[in-house]
C-alpha positions as CSV (number, residue, x, y, z in Angstrom):
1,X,-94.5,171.5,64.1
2,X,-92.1,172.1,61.4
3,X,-93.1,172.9,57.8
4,X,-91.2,171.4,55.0
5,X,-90.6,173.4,51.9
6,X,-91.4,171.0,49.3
7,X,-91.4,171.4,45.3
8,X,-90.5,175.1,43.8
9,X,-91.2,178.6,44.6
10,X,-92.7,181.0,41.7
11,X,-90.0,183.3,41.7
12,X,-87.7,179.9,40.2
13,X,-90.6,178.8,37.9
14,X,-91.2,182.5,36.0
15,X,-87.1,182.8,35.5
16,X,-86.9,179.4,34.2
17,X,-89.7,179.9,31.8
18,X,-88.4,183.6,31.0
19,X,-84.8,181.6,30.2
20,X,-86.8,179.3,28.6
21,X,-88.3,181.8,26.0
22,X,-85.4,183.6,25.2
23,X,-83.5,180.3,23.9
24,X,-86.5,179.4,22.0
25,X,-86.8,182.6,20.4
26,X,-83.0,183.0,19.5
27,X,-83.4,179.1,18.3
28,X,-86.1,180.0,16.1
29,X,-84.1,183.4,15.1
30,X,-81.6,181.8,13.8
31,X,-83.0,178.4,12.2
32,X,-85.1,180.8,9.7
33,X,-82.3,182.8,8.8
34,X,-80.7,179.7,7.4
35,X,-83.7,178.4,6.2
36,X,-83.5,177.4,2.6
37,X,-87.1,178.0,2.0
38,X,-86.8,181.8,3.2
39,X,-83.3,181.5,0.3
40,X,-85.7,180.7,-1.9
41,X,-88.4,183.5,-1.2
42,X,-85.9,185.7,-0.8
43,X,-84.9,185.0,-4.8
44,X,-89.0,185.1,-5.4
45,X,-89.3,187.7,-4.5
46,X,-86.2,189.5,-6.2
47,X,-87.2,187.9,-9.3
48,X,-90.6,189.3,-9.3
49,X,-89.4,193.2,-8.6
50,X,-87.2,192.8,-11.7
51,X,-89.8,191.6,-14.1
52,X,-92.0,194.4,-12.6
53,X,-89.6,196.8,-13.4
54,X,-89.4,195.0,-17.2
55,X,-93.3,195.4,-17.4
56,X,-93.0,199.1,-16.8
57,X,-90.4,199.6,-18.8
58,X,-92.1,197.8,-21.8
59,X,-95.5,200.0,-20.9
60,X,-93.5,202.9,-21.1
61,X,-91.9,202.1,-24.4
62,X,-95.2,201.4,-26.0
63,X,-96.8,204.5,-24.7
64,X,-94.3,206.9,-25.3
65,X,-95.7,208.1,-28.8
66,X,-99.2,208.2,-27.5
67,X,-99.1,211.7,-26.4
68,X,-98.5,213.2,-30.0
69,X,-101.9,211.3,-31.4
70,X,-104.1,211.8,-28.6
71,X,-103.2,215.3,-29.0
């Protein structure tokens, strides 16, 4: 008796599947580098490092004479 080979081997499923995930992950790579809401967290975030650096700056000024009436 002869056997057929019917449907496909596991070697051919795990490289399609392996193919498979690389696209999707260069798919998703890229769609969130163009994403306008990571544009907008992006200027978020930039926003909130500069008013940080205000704050401080505005601490510092206040506290700078400090020294000379604690002392």
């Amino acid at each position: 008796m002869k056997k057929s080979e019917n449907g496909i081997t596991l070697i051919s499923l795990v490289i399609t599947i392996v193919v498979l995930s690389l696209l999707a992950s260069v798919l998703v790579s890229a769609s969130i580098d163009n994403s306008p809401a990571i544009e907008t967290l992006n200027q978020m975030q930039d926003s909130y490092y500069e008013e940080q650096t205000k704050t401080e700056e505005r601490i510092n000024e206040m506290t700078d004479g400090w020294e000379d009436i604690i002392l």
